[in-house]
MINUMI-140102 format. One record per residue (C-alpha): residue number from 1; x, y, z. Coordinates in Angstrom, 1 decimal, padded with zeros to 4 digits. Layout:
! residues N
<pt nr="NUM" px="X" py="Y" pz="Z"/>
...
! end
This chain:
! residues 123
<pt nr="1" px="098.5" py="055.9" pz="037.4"/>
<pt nr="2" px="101.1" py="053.3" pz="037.4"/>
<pt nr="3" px="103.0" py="052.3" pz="034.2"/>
<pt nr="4" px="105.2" py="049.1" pz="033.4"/>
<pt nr="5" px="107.2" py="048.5" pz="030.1"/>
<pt nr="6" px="108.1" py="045.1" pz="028.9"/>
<pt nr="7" px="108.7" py="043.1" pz="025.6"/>
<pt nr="8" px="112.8" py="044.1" pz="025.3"/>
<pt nr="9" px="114.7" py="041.5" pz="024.3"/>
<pt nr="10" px="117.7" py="040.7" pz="021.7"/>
<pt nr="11" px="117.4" py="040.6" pz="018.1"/>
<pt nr="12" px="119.0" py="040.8" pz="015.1"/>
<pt nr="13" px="119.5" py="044.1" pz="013.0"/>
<pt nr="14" px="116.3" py="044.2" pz="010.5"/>
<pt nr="15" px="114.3" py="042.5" pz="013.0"/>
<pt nr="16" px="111.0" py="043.4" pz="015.3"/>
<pt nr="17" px="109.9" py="043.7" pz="018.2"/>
<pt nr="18" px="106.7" py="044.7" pz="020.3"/>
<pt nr="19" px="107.0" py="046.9" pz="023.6"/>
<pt nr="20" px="104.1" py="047.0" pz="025.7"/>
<pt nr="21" px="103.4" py="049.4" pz="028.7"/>
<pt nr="22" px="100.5" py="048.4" pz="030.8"/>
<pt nr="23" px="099.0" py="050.9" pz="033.0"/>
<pt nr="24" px="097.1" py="050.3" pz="036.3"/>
<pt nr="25" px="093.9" py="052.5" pz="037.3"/>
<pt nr="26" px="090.6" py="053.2" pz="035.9"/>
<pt nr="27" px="092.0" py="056.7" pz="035.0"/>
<pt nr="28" px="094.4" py="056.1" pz="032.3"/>
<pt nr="29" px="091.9" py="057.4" pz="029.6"/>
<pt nr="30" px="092.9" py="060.6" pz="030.7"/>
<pt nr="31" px="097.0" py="060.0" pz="030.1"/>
<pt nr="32" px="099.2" py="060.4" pz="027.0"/>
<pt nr="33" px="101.8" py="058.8" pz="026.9"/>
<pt nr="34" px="105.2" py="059.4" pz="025.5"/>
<pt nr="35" px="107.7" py="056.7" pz="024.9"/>
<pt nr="36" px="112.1" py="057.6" pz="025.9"/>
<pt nr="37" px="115.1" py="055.7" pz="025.4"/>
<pt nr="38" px="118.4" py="055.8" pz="026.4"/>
<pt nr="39" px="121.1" py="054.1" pz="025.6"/>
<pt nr="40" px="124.4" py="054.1" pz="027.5"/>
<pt nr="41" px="126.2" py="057.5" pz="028.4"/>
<pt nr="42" px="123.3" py="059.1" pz="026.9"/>
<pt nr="43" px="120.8" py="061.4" pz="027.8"/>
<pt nr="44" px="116.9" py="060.1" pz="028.0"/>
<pt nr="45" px="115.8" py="061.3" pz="024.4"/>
<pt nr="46" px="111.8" py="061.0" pz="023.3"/>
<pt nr="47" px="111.2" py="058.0" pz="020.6"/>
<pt nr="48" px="107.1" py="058.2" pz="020.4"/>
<pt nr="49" px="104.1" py="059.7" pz="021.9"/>
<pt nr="50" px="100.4" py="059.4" pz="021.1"/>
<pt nr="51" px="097.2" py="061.4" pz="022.9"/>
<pt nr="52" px="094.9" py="060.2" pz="025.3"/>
<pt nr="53" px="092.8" py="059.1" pz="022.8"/>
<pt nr="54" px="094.9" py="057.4" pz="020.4"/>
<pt nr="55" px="094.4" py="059.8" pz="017.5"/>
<pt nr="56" px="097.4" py="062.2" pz="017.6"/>
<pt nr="57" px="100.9" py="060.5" pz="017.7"/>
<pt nr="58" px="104.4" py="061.9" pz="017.1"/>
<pt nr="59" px="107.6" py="060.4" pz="016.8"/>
<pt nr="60" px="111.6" py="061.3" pz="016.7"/>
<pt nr="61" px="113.2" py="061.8" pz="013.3"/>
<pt nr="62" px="115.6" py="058.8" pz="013.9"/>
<pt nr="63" px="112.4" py="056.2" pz="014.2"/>
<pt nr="64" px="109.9" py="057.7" pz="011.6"/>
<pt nr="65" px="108.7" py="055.2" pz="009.2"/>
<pt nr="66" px="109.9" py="051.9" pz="010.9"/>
<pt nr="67" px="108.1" py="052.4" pz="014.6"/>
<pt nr="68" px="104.5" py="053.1" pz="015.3"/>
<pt nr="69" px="102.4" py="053.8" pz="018.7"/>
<pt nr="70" px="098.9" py="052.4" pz="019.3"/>
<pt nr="71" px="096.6" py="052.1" pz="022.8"/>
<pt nr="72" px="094.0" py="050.4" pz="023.8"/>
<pt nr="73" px="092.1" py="052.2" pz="026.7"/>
<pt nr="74" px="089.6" py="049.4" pz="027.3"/>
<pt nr="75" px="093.2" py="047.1" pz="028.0"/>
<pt nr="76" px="095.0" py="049.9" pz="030.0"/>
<pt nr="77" px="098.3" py="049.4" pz="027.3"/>
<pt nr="78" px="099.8" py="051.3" pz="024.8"/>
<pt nr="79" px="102.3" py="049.6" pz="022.4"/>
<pt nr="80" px="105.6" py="050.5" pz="020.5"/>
<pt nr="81" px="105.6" py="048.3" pz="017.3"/>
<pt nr="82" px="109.5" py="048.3" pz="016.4"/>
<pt nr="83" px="110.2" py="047.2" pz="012.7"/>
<pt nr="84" px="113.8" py="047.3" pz="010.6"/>
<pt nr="85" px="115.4" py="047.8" pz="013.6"/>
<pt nr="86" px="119.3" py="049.2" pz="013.7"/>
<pt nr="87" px="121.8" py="048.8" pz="016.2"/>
<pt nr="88" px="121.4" py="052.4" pz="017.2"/>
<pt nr="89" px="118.1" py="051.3" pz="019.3"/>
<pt nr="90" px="120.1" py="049.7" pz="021.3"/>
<pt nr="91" px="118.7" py="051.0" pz="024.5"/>
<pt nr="92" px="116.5" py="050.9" pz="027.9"/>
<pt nr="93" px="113.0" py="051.7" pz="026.9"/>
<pt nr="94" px="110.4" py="053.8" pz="028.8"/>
<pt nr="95" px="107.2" py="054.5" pz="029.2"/>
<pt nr="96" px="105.5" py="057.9" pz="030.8"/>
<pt nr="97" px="102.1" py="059.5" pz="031.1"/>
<pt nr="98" px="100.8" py="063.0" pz="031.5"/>
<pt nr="99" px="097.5" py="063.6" pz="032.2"/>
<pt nr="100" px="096.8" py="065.8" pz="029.3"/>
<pt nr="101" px="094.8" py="065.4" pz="025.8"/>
<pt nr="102" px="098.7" py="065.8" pz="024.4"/>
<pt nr="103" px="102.0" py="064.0" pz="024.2"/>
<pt nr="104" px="105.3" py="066.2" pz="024.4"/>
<pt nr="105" px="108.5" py="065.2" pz="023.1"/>
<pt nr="106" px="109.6" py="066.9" pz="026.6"/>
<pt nr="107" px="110.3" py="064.6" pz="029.6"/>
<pt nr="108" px="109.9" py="067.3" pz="032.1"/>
<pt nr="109" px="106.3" py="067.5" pz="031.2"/>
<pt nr="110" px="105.5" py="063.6" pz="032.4"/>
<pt nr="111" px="105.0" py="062.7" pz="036.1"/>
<pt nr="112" px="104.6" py="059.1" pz="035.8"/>
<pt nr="113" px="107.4" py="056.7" pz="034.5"/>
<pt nr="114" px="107.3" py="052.8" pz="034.5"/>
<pt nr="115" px="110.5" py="050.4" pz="034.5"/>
<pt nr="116" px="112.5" py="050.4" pz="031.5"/>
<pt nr="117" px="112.8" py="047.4" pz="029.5"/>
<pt nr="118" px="116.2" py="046.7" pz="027.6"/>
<pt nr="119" px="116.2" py="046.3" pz="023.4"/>
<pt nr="120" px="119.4" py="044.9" pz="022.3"/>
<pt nr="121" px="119.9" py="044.9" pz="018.9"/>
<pt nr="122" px="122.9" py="042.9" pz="017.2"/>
<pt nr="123" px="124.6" py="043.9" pz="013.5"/>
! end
């Protein structure tokens, strides 16, 4: 499977914004995905992840309650709905799959990564 993330941009502290990653091939029923950032001089830290089918997701301490992970199978996409955001998500965004019923917060365990796409988010 091939993954591509997209919908960064630059917005104000407080604002929104939705990341996309669209996924090529009729098998990506069969992927979780997990969602990574990193931001400058930092190491690639796990933000969201949600199951193959959508019904298990898990996210990092720092974006519970203000992001929230969703797919559509039938549309090959999974989305990262960013509200209230902080300058502290300033970062690249990715995208990964594993073909497994389960996310992991662990970026070892994904053999499939897409293009980041860059949030900037301004005080």
């Amino acid at each position: 499977v091939q993954l591509q993330a997209f919908g960064g941009g630059l917005v104000q502290a407080g604002g929104s914004l939705r990341l996309s990653c669209a996924a090529s091939g009729r098998t990506f029923r069969d992927y979780a995905v997990g969602w990574f950032r990193q931001a400058p001089g930092k190491e690639r830290e796990f933000v969201a992840g949600i199951g193959r089918r959508g019904d298990i997701t898990g996210y990092a301490d720092s974006v519970k309650g203000r992001f929230t992970v969703s797919r559509v199978n039938s549309e090959n996409t999974v989305y990262l709905q960013m509200n209230s955001l902080k300058p502290e998500d300033t970062a690249d965004y990715y995208c990964a799959g594993k073909k497994s019923m389960w996310y992991s917060s662990q970026r070892s365990e994904y053999g499939y990564w897409g293009q980041g796409t860059q949030v900037t988010v301004s005080s």
